[in-house]
C-alpha positions as CSV (number, residue, x, y, z in Angstrom):
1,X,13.1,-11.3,-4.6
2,X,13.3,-7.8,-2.8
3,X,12.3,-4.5,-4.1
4,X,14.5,-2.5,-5.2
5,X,15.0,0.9,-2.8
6,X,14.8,3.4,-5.7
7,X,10.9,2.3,-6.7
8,X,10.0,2.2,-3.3
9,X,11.6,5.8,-2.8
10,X,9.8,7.0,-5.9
11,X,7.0,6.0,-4.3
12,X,6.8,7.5,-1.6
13,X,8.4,10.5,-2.8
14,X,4.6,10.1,-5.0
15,X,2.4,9.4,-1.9
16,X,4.3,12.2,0.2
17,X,1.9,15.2,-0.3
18,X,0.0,13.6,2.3
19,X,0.4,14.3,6.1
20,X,0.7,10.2,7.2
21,X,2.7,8.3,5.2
22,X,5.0,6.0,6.9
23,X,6.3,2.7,5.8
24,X,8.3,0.0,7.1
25,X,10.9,-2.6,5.8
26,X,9.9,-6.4,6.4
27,X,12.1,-9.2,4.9
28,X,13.5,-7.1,1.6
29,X,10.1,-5.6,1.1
30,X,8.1,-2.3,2.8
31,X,4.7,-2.1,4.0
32,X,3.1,1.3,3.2
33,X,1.1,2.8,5.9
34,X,-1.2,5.9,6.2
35,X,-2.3,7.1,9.3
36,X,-1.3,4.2,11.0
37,X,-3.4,1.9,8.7
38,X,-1.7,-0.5,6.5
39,X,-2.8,0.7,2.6
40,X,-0.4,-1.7,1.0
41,X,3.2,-2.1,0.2
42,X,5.9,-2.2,-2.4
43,X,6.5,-6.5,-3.6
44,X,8.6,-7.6,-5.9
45,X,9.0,-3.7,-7.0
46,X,5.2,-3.5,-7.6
47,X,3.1,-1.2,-6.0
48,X,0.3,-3.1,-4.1
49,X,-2.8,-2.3,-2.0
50,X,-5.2,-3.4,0.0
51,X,-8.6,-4.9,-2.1
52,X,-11.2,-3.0,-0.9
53,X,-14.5,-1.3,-2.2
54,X,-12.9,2.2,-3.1
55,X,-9.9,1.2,-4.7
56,X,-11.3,-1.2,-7.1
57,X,-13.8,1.3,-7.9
58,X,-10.8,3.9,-8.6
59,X,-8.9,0.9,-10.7
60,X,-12.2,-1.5,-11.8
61,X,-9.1,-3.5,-14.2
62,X,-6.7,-3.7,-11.7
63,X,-5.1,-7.3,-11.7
64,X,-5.5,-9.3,-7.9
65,X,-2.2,-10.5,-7.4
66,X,-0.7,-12.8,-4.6
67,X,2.4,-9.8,-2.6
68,X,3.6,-13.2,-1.5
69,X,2.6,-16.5,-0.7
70,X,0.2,-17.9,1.5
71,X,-1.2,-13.8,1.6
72,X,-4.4,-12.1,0.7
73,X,-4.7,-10.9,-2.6
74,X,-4.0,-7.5,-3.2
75,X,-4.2,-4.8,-6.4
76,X,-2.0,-4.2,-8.5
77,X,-1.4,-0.3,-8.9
78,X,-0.6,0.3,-12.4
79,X,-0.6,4.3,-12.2
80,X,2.1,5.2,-10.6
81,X,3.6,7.5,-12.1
82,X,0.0,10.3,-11.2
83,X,0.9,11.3,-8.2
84,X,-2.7,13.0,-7.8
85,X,-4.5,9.7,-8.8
86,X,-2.2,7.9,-6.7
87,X,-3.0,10.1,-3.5
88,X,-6.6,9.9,-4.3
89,X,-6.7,6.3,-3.8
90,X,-5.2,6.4,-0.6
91,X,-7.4,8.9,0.7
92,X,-10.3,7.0,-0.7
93,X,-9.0,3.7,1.2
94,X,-8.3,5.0,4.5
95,X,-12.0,4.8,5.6
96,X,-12.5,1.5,4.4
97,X,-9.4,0.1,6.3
98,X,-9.1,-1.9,9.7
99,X,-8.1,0.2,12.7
100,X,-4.5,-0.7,13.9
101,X,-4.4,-3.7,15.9
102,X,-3.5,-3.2,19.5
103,X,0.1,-4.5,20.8
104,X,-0.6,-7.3,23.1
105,X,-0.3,-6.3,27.1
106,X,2.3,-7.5,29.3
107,X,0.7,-10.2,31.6
């Protein structure tokens, strides 16, 4: 099932006080990035991020939940509607996520 466009607008429109947000559609869904990281991404019209140290700290009952099949589980965001808190937890995160992968070179 693919999000719908107006949650994944709303949030952004929550996550865009800070300088870095980008996303990108893939296959009816949309990867969320800051700062060219990958935080997490809108699924099935939830909210999802990446299961690291900080944000289950921020969210210690946040539900693991599967963005798709055969994937890493991720956490359920279940505060989105605090822009502040929501912000928070990216900034939080950003330290604790993988450095973009490089594009693979032209032989």
């Amino acid at each position: 099932m693919a999000s719908d466009k107006n949650y994944f607008e709303f949030i952004m429109d929550q996550l865009s006080a800070l300088d870095g947000i980008t996303a990108r559609p893939m296959m009816g869904e949309y990867i969320i990035y800051f700062r060219g990281k990958i935080i997490g991404g809108i699924y099935d019209d939830r909210f999802l991020v990446k299961n690291v140290p900080s944000a289950r700290e921020m969210m210690p009952d946040a539900e693991l939940v599967l963005p798709y099949e055969g994937a890493k589980e991720m956490l359920l965001v279940d505060n989105v509607d605090n822009p502040a808190f929501l912000q928070e937890l990216v900034l939080k995160m950003y330290g604790e996520l993988p450095a973009k992968k490089p594009g693979k070179s032209k032989p």
